[in-house]
Structure formats: C-alpha cells, structure tokens
Residue frames as a rotation matrix with the C-alpha (Angstrom) as fourth column:
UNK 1
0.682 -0.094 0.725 18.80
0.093 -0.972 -0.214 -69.47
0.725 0.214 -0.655 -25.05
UNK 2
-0.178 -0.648 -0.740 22.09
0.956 0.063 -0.285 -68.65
0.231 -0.759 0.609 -22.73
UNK 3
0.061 -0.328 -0.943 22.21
0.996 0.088 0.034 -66.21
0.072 -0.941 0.332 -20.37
UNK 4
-0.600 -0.489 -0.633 23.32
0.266 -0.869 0.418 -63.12
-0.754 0.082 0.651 -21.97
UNK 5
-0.756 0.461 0.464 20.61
0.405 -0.228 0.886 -62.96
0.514 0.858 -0.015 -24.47
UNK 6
-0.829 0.162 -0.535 18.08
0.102 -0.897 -0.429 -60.73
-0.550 -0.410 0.728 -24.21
UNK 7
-0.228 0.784 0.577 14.30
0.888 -0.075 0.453 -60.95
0.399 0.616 -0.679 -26.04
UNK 8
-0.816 0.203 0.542 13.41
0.014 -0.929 0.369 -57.13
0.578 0.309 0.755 -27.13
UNK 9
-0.512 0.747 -0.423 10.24
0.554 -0.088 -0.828 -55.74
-0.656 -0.658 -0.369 -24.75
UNK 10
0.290 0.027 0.957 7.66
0.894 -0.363 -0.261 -54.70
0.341 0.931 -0.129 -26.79
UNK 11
0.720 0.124 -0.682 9.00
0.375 -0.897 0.233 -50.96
-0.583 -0.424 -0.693 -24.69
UNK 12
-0.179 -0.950 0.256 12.31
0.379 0.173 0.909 -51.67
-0.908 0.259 0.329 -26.14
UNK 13
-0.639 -0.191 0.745 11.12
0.708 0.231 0.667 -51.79
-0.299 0.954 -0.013 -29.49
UNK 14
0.757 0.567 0.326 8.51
0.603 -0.798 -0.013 -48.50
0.252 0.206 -0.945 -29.49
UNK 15
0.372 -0.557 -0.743 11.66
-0.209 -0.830 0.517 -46.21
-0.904 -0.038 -0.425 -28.08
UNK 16
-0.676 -0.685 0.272 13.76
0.372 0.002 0.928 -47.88
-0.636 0.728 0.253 -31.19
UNK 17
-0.240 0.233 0.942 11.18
0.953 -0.128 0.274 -46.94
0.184 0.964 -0.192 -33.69
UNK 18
0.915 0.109 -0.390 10.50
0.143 -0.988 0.058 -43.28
-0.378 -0.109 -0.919 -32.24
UNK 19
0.077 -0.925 -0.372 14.44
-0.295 -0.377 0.878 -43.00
-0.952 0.042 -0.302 -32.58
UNK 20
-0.381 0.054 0.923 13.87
0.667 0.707 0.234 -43.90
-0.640 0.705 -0.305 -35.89
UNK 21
0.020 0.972 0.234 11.09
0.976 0.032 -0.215 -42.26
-0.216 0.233 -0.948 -36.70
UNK 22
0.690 0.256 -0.677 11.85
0.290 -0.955 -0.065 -38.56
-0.663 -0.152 -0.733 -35.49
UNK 23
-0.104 -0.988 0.112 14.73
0.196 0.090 0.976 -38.33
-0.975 0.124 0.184 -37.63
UNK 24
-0.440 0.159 0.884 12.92
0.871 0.314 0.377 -39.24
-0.218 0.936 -0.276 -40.49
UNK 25
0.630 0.771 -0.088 9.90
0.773 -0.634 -0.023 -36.88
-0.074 -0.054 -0.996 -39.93
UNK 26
0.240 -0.400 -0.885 12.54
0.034 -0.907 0.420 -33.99
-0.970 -0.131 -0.204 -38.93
UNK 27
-0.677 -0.690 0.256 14.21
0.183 0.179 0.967 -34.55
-0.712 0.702 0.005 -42.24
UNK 28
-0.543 0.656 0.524 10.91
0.827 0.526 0.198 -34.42
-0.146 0.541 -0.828 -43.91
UNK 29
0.807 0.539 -0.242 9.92
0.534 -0.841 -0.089 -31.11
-0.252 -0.058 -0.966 -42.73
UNK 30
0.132 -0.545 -0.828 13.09
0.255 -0.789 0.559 -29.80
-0.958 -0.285 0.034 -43.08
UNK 31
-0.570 -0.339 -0.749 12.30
0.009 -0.914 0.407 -29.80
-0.822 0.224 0.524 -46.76
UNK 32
0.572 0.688 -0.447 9.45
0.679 -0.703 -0.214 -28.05
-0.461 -0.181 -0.869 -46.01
UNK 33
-0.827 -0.542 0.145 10.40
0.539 -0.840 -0.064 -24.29
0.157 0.025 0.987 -47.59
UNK 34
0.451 0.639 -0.623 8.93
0.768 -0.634 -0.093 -21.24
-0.454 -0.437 -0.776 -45.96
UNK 35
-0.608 -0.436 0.663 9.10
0.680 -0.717 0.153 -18.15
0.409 0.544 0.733 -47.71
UNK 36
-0.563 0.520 -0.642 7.46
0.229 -0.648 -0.726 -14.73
-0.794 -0.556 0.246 -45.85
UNK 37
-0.864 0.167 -0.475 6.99
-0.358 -0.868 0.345 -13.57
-0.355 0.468 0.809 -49.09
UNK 38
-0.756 0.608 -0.244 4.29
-0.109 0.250 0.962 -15.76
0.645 0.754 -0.123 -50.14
UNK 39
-0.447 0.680 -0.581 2.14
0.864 0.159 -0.478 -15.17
-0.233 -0.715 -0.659 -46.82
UNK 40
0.118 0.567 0.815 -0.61
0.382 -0.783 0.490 -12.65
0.917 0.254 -0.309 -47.16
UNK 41
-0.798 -0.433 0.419 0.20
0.139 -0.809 -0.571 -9.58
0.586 -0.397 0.706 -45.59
UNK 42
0.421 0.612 -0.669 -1.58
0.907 -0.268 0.326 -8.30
0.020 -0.744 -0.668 -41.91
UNK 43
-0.550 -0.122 0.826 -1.32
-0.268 -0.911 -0.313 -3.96
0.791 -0.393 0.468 -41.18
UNK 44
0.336 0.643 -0.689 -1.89
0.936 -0.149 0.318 -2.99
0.101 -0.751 -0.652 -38.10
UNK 45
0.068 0.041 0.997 -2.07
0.389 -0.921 0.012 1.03
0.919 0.387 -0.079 -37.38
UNK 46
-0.202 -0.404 -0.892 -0.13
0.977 -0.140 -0.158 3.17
-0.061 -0.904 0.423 -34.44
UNK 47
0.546 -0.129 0.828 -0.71
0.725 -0.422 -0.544 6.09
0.420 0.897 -0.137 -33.38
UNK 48
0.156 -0.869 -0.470 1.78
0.984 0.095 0.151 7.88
-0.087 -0.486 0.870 -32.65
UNK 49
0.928 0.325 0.184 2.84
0.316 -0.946 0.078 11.84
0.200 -0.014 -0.980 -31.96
UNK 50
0.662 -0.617 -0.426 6.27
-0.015 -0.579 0.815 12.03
-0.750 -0.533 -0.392 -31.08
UNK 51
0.511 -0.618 -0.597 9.38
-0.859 -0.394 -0.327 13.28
-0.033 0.680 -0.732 -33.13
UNK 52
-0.731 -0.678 -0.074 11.93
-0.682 0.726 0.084 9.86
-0.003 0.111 -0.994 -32.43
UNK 53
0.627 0.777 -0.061 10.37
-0.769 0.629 0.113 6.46
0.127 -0.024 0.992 -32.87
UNK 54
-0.381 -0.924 -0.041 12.39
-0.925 0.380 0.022 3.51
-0.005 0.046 -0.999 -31.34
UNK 55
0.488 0.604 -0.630 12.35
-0.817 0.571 -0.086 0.33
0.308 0.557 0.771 -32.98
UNK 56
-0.591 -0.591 0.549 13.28
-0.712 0.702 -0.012 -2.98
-0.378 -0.398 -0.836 -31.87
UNK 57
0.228 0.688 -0.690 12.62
-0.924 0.376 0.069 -5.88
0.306 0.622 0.721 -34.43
UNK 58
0.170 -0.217 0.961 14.26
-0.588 0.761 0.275 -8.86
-0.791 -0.612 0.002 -32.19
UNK 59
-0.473 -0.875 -0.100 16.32
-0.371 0.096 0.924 -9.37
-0.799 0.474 -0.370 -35.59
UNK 60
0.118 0.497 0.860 13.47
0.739 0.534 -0.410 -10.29
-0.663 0.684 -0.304 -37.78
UNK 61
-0.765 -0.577 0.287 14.11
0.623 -0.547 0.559 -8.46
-0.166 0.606 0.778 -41.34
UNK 62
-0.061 0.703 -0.708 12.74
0.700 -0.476 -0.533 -5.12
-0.711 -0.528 -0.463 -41.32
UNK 63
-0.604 -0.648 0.465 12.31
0.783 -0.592 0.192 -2.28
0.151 0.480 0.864 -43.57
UNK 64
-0.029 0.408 -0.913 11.38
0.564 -0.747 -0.352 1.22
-0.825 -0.525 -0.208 -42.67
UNK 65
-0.670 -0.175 0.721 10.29
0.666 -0.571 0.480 3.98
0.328 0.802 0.499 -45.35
UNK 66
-0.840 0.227 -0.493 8.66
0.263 -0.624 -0.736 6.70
-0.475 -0.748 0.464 -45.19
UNK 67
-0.368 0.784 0.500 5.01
0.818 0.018 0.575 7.72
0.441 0.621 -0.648 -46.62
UNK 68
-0.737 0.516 0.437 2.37
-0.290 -0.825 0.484 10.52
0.611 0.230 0.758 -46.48
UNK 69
0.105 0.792 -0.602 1.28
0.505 0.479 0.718 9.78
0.857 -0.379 -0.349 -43.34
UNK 70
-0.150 -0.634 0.759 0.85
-0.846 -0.316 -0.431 10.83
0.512 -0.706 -0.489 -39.53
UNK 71
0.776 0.362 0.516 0.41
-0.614 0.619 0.489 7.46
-0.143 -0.697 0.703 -37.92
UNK 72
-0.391 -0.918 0.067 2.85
-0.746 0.358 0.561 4.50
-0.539 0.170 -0.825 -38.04
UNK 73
0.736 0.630 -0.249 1.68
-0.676 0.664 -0.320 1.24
-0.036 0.403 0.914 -40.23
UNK 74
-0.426 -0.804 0.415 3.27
-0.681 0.587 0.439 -2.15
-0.596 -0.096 -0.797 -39.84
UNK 75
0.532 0.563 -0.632 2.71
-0.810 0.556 -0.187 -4.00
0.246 0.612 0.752 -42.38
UNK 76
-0.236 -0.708 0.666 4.08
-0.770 0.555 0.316 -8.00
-0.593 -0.438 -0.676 -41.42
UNK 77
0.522 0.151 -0.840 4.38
-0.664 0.690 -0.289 -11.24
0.536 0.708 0.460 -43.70
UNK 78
-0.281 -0.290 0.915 4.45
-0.886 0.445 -0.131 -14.37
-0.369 -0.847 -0.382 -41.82
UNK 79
0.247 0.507 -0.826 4.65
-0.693 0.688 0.215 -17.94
0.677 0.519 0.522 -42.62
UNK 80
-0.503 -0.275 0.820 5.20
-0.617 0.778 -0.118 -21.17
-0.605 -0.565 -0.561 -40.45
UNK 81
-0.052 0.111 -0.992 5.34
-0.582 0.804 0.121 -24.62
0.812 0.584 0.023 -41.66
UNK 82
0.364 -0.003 -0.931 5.71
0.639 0.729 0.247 -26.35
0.678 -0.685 0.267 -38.29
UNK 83
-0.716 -0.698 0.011 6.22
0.371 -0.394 -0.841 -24.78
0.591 -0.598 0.541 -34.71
UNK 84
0.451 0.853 -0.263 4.29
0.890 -0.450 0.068 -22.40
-0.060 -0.264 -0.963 -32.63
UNK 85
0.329 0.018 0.944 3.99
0.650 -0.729 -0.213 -19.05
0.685 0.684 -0.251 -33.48
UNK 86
-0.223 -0.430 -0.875 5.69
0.897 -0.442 -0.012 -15.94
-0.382 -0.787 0.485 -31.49
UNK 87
0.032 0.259 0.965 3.82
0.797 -0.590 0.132 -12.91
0.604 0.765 -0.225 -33.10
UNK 88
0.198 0.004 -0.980 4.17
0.942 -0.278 0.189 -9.67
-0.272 -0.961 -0.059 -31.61
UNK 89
-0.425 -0.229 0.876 3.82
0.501 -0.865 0.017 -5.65
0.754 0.446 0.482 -32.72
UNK 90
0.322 0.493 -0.809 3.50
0.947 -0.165 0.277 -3.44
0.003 -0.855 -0.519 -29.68
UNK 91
-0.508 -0.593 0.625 4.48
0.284 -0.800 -0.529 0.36
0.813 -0.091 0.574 -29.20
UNK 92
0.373 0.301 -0.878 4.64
0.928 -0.144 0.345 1.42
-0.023 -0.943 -0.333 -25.58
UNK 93
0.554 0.021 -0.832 5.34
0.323 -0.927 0.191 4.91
-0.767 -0.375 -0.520 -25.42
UNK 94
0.685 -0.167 -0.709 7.93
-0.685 -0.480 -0.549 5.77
-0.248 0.861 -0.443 -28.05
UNK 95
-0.520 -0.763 0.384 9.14
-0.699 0.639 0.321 2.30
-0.490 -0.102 -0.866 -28.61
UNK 96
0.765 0.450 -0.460 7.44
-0.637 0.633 -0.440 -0.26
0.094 0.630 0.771 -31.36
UNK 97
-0.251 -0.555 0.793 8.55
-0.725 0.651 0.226 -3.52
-0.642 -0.518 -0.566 -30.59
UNK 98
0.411 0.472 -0.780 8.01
-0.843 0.523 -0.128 -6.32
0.348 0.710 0.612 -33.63
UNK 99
-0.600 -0.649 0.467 8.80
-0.705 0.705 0.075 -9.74
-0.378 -0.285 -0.881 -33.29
UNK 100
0.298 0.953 -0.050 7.89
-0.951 0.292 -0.103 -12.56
-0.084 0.079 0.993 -35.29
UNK 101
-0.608 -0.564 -0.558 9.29
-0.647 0.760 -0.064 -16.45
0.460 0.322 -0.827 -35.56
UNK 102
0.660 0.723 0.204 8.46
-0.650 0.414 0.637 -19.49
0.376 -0.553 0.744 -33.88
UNK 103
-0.211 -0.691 0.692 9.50
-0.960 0.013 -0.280 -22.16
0.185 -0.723 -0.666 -31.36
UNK 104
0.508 0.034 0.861 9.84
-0.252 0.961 0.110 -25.98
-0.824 -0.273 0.497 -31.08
UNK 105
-0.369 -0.309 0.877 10.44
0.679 0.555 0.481 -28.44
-0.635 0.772 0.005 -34.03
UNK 106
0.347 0.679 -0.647 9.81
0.200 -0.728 -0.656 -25.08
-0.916 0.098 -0.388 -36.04
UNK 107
-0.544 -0.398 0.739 9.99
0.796 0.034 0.604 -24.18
-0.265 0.917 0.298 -39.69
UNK 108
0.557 0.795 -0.241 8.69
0.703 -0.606 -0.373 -20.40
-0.443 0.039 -0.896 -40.19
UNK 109
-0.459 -0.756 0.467 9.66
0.888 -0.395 0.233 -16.82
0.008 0.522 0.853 -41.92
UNK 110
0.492 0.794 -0.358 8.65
0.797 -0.576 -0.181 -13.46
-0.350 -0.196 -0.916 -41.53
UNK 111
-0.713 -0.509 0.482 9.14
0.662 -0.714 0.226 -9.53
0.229 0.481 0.847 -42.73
UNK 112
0.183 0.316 -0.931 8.19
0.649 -0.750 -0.127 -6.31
-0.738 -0.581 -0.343 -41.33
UNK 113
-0.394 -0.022 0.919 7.75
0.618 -0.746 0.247 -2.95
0.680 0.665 0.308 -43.32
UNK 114
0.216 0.491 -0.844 6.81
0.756 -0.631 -0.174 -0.07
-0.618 -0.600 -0.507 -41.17
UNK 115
-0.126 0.215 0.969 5.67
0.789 -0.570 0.229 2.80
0.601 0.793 -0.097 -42.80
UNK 116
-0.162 -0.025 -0.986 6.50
0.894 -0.427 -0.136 6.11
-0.417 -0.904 0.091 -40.91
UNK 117
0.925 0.379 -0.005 5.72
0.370 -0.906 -0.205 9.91
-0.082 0.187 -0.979 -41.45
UNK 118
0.530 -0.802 0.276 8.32
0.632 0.156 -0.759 11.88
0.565 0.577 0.590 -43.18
UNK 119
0.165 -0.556 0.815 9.52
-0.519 -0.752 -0.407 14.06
0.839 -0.355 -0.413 -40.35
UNK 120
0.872 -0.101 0.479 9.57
-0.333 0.596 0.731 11.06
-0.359 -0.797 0.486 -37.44
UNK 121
-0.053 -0.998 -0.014 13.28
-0.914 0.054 -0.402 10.34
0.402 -0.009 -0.916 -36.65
UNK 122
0.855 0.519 0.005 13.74
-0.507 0.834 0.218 6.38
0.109 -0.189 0.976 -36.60
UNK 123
-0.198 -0.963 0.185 16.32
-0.978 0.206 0.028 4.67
-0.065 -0.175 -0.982 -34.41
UNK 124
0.610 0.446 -0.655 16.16
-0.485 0.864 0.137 1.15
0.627 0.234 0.743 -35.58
UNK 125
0.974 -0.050 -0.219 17.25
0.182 0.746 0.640 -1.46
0.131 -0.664 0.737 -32.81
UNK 126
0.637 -0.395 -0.662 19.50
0.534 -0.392 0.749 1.28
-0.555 -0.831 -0.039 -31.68
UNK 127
-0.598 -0.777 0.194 20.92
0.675 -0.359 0.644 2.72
-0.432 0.516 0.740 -34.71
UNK 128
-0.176 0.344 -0.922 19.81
-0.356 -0.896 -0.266 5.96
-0.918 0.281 0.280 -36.56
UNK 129
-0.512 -0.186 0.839 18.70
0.749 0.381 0.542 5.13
-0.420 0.906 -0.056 -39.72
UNK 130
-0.811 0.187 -0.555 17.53
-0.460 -0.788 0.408 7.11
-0.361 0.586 0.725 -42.81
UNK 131
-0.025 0.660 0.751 13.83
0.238 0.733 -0.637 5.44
-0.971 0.163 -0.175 -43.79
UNK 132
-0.787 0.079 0.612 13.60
0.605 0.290 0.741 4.49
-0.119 0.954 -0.276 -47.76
UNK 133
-0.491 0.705 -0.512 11.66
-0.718 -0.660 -0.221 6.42
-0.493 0.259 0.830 -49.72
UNK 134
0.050 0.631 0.774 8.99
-0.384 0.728 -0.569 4.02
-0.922 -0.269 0.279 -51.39
C-alpha cells in the first residue's frame, strides 16, 4: 500500500451512509401528502363580548363567517405527516390568535374557520374584512 492511500474507518463509512441515507428518507417523506382537509376537525369555544374582534392567523388559511351566535367558535383541521406540531388558538382580550404548522424535517397542513356573531366587526391580521355568510 503507498503512502497516500487511505483504508476507510469504520467512522468514515457511518457519516457516508447517513449522507446517503437522509436524502433518501427526506425524499421519501416528501411524497408523503398532507391534506388539512382530511383531518378530523377540533372546536374550541370563546367567549367573547366586545364589538371588534382582532384576528391574527400567523398566515395559516383562515375563513371567517358569520352564524347565529354570541360566542366565537374556531373550528381547526390539522394534519402532520412528520415534524412537531405548533398548535395554538388563544384570545387575550380582544385579540384571537390561531396558529397552526410544524417545525423540523416537517410535512403538515392546517385550516381555521371561525365562526363569529353577526354584529362583531372582524379585523383579520389587520385588515377589515366582511365575514361569509355560511
């Protein structure tokens, strides 16, 4: 053997198959499909007395309508295939915060509906908006 050769350690040869490896796996999940719509649905119930309601969905897709209520109802559809979860539906004073996705090697989808009384004025992640009738 001269000099400049080099016999693989078995370290050598467990980083080359990881660098292998993740690729593959990543490639494997990535098709994975996640669809919100086919997660069963979670409500959770606000209530809630004032005239303006500000919303802030940290860009997850949202729709507001109104209903024949006086509380608020969030209704949320969440899926994950791989990741950890970031779930989140809070209302501090006159502010309902949603937020759903996840984080790492992550493969997930989600959808918000909030159901609001027809006289509650709803600025969605700063804009006025007009909530859907149902």
């Amino acid at each position: 053997m001269n000099s400049n050769d080099t016999v693989p350690t078995r370290a050598t040869q467990k980083y080359t198959l990881l660098a292998v490896a993740v690729p593959i796996v990543w490639l494997g999940l990535a098709g994975c499909t996640t669809e919100a719509s086919n997660a069963e649905p979670e409500t959770k119930t606000f209530s809630y007395a004032g005239k303006t309601l500000f919303l802030e969905t940290n860009e997850v897709a949202t729709s507001v309508v109104v209903s024949d209520r006086d509380d608020i109802q969030v209704t949320r559809w969440f899926e994950r295939t791989a990741g950890f979860e970031q779930l989140m539906w809070e209302l501090k004073g006159d502010t309902l915060e949603i937020d759903a996705g996840c984080h790492g090697i992550a493969i997930c989808d989600a959808r918000f509906e909030v159901e609001v009384p027809h006289d509650l004025h709803v600025e969605l992640n700063g804009r006025k908006v007009t909530p859907a009738e149902p």
